[in-house]
C-alpha positions in Angstrom: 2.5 3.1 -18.5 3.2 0.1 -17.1 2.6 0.1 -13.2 3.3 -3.0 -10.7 0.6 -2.8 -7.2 2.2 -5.1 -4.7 0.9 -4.8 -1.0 1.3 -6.1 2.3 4.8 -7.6 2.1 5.0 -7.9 6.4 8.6 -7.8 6.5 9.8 -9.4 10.1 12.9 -8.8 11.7 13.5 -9.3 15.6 17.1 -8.4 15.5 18.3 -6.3 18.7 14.7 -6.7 19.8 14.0 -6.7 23.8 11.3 -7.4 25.6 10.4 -4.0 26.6 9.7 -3.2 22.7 7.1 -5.5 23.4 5.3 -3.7 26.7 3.0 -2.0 24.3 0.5 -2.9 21.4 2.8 -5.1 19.9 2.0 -7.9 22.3 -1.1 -8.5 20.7 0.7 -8.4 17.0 3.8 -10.9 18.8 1.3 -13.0 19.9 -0.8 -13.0 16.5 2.9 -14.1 14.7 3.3 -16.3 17.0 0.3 -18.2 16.3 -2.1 -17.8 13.6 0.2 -16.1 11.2 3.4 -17.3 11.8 5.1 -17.6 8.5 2.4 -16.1 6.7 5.1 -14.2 5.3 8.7 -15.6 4.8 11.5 -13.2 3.4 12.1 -15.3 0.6 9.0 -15.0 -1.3 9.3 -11.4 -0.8 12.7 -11.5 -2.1 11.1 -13.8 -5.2 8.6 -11.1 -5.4 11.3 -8.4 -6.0 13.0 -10.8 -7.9 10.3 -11.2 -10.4 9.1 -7.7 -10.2 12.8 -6.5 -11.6 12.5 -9.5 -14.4 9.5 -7.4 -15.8 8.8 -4.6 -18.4 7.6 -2.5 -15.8 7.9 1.8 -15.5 6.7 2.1 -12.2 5.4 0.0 -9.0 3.6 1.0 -6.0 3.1 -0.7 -2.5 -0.3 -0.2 -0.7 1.6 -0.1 3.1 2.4 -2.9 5.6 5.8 -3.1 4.6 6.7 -3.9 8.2 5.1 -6.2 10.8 5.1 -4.5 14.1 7.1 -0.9 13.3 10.1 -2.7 14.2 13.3 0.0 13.3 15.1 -3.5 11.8 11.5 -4.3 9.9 12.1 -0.4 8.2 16.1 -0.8 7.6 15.4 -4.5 6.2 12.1 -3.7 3.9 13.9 -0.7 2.4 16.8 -3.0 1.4 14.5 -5.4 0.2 13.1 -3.0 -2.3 16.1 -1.0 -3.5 16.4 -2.9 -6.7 13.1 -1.5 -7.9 14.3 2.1 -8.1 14.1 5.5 -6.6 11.1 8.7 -6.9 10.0 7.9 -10.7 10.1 4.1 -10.3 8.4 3.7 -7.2 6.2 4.7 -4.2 5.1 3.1 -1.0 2.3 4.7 1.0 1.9 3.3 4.9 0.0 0.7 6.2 -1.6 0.5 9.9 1.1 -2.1 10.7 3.6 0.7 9.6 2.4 2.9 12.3 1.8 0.1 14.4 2.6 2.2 17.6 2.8 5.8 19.2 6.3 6.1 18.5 6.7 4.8 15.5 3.9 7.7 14.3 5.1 10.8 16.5 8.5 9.8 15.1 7.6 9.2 11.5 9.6 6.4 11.4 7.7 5.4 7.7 8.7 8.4 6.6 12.2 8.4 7.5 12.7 5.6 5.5 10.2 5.9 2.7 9.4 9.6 2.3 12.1 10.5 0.2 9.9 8.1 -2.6 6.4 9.9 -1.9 8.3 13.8 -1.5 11.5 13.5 -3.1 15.3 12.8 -2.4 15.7 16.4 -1.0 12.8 16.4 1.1 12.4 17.3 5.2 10.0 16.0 7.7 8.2 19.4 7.6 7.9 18.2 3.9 6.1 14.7 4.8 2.6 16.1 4.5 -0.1 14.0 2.5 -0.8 13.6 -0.1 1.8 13.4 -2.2 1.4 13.9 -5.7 3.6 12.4 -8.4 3.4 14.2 -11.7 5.3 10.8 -14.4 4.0 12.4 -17.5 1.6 10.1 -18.9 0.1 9.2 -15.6 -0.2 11.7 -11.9 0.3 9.2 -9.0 -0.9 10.3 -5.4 -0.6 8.5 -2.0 -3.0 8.8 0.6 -2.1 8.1 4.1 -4.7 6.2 6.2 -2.4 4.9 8.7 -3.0 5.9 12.3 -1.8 4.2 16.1 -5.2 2.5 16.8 -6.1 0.7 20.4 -5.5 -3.2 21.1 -7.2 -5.0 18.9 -8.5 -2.6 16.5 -6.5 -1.6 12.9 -9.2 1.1 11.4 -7.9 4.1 9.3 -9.2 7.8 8.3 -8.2 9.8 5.5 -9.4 13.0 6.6 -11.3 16.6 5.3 -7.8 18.0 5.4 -5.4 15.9 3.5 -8.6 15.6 1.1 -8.7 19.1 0.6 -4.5 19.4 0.0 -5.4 16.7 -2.9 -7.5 19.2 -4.5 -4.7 22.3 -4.3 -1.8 20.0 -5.2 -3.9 18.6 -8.5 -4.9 22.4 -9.7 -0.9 22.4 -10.0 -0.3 19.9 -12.3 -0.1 20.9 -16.2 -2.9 19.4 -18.9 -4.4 17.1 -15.6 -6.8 16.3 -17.9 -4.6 14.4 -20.3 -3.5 12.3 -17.4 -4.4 8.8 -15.7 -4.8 9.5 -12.3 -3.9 7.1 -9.6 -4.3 7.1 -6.2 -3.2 4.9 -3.4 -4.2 4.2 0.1 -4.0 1.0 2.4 -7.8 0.6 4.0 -9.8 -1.4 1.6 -12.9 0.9 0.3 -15.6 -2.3 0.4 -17.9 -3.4 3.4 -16.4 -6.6 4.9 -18.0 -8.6 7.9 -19.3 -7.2 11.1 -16.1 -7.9 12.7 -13.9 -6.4 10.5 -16.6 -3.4 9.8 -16.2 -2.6 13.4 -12.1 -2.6 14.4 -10.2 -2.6 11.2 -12.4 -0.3 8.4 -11.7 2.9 6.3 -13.4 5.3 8.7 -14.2 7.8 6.2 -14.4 5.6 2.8 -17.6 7.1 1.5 -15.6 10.7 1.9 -12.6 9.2 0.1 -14.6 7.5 -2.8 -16.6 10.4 -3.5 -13.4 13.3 -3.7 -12.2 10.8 -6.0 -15.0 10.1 -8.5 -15.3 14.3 -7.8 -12.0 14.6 -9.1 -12.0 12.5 -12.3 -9.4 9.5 -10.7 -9.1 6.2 -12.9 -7.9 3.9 -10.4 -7.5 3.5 -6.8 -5.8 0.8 -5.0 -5.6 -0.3 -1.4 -4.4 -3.3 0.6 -4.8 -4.5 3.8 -7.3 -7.1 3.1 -4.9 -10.1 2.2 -7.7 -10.8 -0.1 -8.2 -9.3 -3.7 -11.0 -7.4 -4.5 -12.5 -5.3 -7.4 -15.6 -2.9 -7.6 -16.6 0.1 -9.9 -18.2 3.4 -8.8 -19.8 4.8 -11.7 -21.0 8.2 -11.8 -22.4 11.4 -13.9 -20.4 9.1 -17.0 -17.4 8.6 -15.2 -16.2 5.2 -14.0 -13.3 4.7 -11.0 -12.3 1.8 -10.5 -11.2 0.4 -7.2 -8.5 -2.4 -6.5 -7.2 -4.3 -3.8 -4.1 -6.7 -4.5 -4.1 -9.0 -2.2 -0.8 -9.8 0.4 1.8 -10.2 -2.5 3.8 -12.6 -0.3 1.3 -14.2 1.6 2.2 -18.0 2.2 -1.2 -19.7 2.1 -3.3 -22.7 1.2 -6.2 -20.9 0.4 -5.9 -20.0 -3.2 -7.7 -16.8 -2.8 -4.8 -15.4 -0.4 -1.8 -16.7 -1.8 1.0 -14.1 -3.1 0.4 -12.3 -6.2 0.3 -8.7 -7.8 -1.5 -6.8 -10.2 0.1 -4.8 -13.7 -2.0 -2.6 -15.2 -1.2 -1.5 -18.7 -2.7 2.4 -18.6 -3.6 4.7 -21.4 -5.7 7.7 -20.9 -8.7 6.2 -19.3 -8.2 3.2 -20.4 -6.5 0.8 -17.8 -5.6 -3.5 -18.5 -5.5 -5.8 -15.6 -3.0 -9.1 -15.3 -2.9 -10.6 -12.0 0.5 -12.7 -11.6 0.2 -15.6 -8.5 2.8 -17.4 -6.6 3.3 -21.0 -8.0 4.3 -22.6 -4.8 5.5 -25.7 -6.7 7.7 -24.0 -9.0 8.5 -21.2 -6.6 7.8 -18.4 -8.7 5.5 -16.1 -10.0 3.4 -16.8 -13.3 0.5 -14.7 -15.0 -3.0 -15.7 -14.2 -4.7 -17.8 -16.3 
């Protein structure tokens, strides 16, 4: 298989917006595009992104969350558009980011959902049917997606997995015909590494060491997160089994830094085995080339 992991894409859209959508969390988040981030993230290079991503041999690509910026209903309508082209339930699955349940009512209304669930639980699926994981059986290769998205205070963008949806995994997986003939894949947004003190406290994966553990338990190849605007690898090898873990990077992050700017990862899979090209943003050319 050939599968495309793009990640925080931070589609804007302030259409229809008032200032009361504001009065809430997303202060802090209007302010932060406002200033240090503002056009971090232009619509074009995601729509060069797609653009690219649909120019390549690809059977499947998955987004680590923050599809939106703030939970906007416009962000949702115009992100979904954005990736249409890339194709339905066996082409492609998004899993939410904090900034997808950026507020209380975009979680008690499962506004990700609405727009995305149909690609994690299927075109005929119901809100009672949004329940994580959700696991992907494409043949040659089982795809799950975690949710680690949760409203979190002012200032703070931590995420959890949780005992329960980790113990669903386990049920969903017995379920799945020859499992062990299959690379398994999982996705979440919260990066699994320790970062700085800052970032350790307000914006971590909670329960990381629970989540790395079920995996390796459970004979994953690959997982791979977001959230960091930063890519990152690391191995966790065990009783002679070997996960790896992935972060992308922003995949349409507008930066200077050559570290952060856009790119995405394709990973050629077979059995165990799993290749890794990186391809970057040229912002000369404007487009996206391999990696050297």
């Amino acid at each position: 298989m050939q599968l495309a992991h793009i990640s925080d894409l931070h589609v804007a859209d302030f259409e229809s917006v008032t200032l009361r959508d504001f009065l809430n969390k997303r202060v802090t988040g209007g302010i932060n595009l406002l200033t240090g981030r503002r056009g971090a993230h232009p619509l074009d290079l995601c729509e060069r992104l797609v653009e690219d991503l649909t120019g390549q041999d690809l059977d499947h690509v998955v987004v680590t969350g923050d599809v939106t910026n703030l939970s906007l209903p416009g962000e949702f309508q115009r992100a979904a558009r954005l990736l249409r082209p890339l194709g339905g339930y066996e082409r492609l699955t998004v899993v939410p980011g904090n900034h997808d349940v950026y507020t209380a009512g975009a979680e008690t209304q499962h506004r990700f959902e609405s727009y995305f669930g149909y690609l994690l639980f299927g075109a005929e699926s119901q809100p009672a049917d949004w329940v994580y994981p959700a696991v992907k059986d494409l043949g040659d290769t089982v795809i799950v997606g975690l949710s680690s998205a949760h409203k979190t205070p002012m200032f703070t963008a931590w995420g959890w997995v949780g005992e329960d949806q980790l113990g669903r995994l386990e049920q969903r997986l017995a379920e799945v015909p020859h499992l062990e003939r299959k690379t398994k894949v999982a996705l979440v947004h919260h990066n699994l590494h320790p970062r700085d003190a800052w970032h350790e406290h307000a914006a971590q994966l909670k329960d990381r060491t629970e989540v790395i553990a079920a995996l390796h338990r459970l004979r994953f190849d690959l997982l791979l997160h977001g959230h960091t605007h930063r890519a990152h690898q690391f191995v966790v090898e065990r009783d002679g089994h070997t996960l790896a873990i992935v972060g992308s990077g922003s995949s349409t992050r507008q930066s200077e830094d050559p570290g952060r700017i856009a790119r995405y990862n394709v990973y050629s899979t077979e059995g165990s085995r799993v290749r890794l090209r990186t391809r970057v943003y040229v912002p000369s050319q404007r487009k996206f080339d391999w990696m050297p």
